[in-house]
C-alpha positions as CSV (number, residue, x, y, z in Angstrom):
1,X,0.0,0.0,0.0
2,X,1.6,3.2,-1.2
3,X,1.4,6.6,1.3
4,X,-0.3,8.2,-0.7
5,X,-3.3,5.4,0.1
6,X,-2.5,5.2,3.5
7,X,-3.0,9.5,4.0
8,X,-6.4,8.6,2.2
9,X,-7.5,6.1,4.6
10,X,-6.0,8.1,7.3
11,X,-8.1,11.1,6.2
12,X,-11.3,9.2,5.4
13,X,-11.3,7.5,9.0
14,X,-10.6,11.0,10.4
15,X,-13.7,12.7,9.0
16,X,-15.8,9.9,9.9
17,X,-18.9,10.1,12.4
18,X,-17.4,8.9,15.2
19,X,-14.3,11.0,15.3
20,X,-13.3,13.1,18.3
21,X,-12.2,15.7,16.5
22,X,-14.0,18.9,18.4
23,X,-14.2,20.6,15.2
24,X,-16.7,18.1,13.6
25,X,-19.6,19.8,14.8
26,X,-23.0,17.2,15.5
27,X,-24.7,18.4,11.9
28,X,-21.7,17.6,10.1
29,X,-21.5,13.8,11.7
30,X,-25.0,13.5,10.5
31,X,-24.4,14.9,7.1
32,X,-21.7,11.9,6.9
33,X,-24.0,9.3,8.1
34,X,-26.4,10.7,4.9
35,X,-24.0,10.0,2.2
36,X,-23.3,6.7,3.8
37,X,-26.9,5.9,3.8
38,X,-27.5,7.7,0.3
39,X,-24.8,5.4,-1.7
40,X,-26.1,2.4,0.3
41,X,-29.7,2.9,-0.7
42,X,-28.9,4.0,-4.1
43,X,-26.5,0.4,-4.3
44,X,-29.3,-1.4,-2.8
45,X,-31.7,-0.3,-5.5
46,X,-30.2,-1.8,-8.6
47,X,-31.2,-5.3,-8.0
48,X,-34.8,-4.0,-6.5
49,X,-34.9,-1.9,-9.6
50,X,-33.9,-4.9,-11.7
51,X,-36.1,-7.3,-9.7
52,X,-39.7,-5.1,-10.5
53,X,-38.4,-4.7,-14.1
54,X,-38.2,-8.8,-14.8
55,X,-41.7,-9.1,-12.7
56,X,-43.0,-6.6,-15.1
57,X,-41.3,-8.7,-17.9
58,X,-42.8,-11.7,-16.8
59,X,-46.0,-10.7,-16.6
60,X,-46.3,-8.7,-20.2
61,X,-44.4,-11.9,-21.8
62,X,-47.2,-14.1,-20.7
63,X,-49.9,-11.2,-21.1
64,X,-48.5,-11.2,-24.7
65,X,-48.0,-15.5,-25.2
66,X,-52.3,-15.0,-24.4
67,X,-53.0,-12.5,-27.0
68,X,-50.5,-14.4,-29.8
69,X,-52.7,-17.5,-28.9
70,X,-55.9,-16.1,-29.3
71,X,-55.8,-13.3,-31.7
72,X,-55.5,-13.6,-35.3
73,X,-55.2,-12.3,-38.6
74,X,-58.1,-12.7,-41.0
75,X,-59.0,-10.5,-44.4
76,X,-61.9,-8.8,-44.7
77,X,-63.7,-7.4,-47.7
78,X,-65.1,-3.8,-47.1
79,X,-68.8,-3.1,-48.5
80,X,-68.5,0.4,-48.8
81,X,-66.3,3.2,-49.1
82,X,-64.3,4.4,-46.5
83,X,-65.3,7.6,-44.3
84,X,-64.0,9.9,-41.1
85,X,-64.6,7.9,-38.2
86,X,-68.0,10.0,-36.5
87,X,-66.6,10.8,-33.4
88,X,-71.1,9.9,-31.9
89,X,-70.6,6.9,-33.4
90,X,-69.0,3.2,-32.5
91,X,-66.4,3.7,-29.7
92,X,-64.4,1.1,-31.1
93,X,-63.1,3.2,-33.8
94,X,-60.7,6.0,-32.9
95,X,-62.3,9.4,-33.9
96,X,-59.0,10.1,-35.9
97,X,-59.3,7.3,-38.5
98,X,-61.4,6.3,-41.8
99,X,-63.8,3.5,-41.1
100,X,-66.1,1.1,-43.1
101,X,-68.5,-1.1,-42.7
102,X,-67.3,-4.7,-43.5
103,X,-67.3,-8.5,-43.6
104,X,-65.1,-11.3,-42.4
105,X,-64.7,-14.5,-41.5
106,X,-63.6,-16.6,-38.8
107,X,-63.5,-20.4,-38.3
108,X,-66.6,-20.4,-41.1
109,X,-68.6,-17.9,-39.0
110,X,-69.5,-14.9,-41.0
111,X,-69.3,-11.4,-39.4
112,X,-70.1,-8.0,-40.3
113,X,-69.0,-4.6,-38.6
114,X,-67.0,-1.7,-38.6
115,X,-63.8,-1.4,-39.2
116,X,-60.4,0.9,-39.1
117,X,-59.5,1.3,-43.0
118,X,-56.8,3.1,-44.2
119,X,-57.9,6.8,-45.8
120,X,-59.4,6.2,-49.5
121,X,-60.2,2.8,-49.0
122,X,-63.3,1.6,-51.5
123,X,-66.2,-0.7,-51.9
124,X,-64.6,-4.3,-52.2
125,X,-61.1,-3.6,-51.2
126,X,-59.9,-6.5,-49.3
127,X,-57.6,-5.4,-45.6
128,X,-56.2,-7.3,-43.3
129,X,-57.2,-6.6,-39.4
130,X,-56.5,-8.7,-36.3
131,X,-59.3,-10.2,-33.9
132,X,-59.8,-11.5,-31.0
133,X,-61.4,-14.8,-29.7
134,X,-64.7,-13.6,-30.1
135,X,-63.6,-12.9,-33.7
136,X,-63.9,-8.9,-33.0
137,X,-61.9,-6.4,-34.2
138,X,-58.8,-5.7,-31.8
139,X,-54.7,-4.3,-32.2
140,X,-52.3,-6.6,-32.8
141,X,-50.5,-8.9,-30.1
142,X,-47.6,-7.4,-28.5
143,X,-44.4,-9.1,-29.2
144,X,-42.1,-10.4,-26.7
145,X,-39.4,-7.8,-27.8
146,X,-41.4,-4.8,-26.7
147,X,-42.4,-6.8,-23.5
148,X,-38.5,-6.9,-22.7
149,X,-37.7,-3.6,-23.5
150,X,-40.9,-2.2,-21.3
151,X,-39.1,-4.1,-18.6
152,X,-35.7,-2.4,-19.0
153,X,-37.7,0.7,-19.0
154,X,-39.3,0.1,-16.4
155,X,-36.4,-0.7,-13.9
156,X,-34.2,2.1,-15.4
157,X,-36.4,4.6,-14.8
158,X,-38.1,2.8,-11.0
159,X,-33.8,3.1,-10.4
160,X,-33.2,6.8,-11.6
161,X,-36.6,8.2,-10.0
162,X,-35.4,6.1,-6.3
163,X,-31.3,7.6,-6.7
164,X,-32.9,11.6,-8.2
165,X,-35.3,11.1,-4.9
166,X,-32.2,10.0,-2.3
167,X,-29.7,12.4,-3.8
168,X,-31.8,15.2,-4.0
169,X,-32.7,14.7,0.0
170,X,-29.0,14.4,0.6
171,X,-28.4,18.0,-1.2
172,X,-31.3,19.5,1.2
173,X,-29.4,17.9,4.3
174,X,-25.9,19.0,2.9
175,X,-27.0,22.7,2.2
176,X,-29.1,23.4,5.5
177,X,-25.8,21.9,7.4
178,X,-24.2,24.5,5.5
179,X,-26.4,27.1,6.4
180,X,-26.1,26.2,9.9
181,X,-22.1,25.9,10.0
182,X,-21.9,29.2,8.1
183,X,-24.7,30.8,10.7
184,X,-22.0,29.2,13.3
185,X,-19.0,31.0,12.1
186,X,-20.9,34.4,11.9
187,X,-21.3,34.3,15.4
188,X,-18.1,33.0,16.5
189,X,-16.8,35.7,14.6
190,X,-19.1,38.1,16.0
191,X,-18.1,37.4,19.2
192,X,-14.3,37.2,18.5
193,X,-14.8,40.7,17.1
194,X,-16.4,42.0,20.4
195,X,-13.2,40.5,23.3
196,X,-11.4,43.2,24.6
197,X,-8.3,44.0,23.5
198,X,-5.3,43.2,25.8
C-alpha cells in the first residue's frame, strides 16, 4: 500500500462520524452518516430496480403469449367506401381514423361490422385486421421484444426516479448543514470581534 493510500485512509477515518475531533460539529456527523446511507440505498436499488423490471417482464411476456394464442389475422372485404370515423358513433373506432363497414370470416362464421380502413379505401377492397377470440376487431399482439424492452424501461427509470429522490434529500441535508455551519462562524466571529483588546 503506497502513502499516498494510507494519508487517504488516514483522512477518510478521520472525518468519519465517530471522530473526536471537536471541530466536527454534531450536523456535520449527521451529514456523513447521509451520504453513507445515500450510496447504500442507491446500491441497494439496482437489483430491487432490476427485480420489479423482470416481474413486469414476466408478466407482459405471458400477457403477450395469451394475446398471440388467441388473436388472429383474417382479411376482410369492405362493402363500402371508406369515411371519417363520427366521433357519436361506434367507440371502437378512434375518432381520428377512416372507417367502413365490412365483412369477415372466422373459423366459417361470418361477421359483419366496422372497421379501421386506411384513408381512401373503397367498396370491395380486401384489408387485413387482427381479432380477437370472439372474432372482433382488436390491435395486434404485443411481441415479446417490446415486452422486454418495457421491462428495462421500467427498472431504469423505478432506479433513476429512487437515486434523483435520495440524492436530492441528501443535497437539502448538505445545504441546511451548510447554512447552519456558516450561521456558526458568523457568530463565533461576532463574538471574536467584540473580546477586549489586551
Amino acid at each position: 500500500m503506497t502513502s499516498a493510500q494510507v494519508g487517504l485512509m488516514l483522512r477518510l477515518w478521520r472525518g468519519a462520524p465517530w471522530s473526536r475531533n471537536p471541530l466536527m460539529g454534531g450536523f456535520h456527523r449527521l451529514e456523513i452518516v447521509a451520504v453513507a446511507v445515500t450510496l447504500t440505498f442507491v446500491l441497494l436499488m439496482i437489483p430491487v430496480a432490476a427485480a420489479i423490471g423482470t416481474v413486469y417482464y414476466a408478466n407482459s411476456s405471458e400477457r403477450a403469449q395469451s394475446e398471440r394464442d388467441t388473436r388472429q389475422r383474417v382479411v376482410a372485404v369492405l362493402l363500402e367506401d371508406s369515411r371519417p370515423a363520427d366521433p357519436d358513433g361506434d367507440p371502437r373506432i378512434p375518432r381520428a381514423s377512416d372507417y367502413a363497414t365490412a365483412h369477415w370470416s372466422v373459423d366459417g362464421v361470418e361477421h359483419t361490422g366496422p372497421l379501421q380502413t386506411p384513408a381512401g379505401a373503397t367498396a370491395g377492397q380486401e384489408i387485413t385486421v387482427w381479432v380477437d377470440a370472439d372474432a372482433l376487431p382488436t390491435t395486434a399482439p404485443q411481441s415479446g421484444t417490446h415486452a422486454g424492452l418495457d421491462g428495462v424501461a421500467l427498472a431504469v427509470t423505478v432506479w433513476f426516479l429512487s437515486a434523483g429522490t435520495a440524492v436530492t434529500v441528501l443535497y437539502v441535508v448538505h445545504r441546511i448543514g451548510l447554512r447552519r455551519r456558516m450561521a456558526q462562524w458568523d457568530r463565533e466571529w461576532e463574538a471574536a470581534d467584540h473580546r477586549p483588546s489586551r
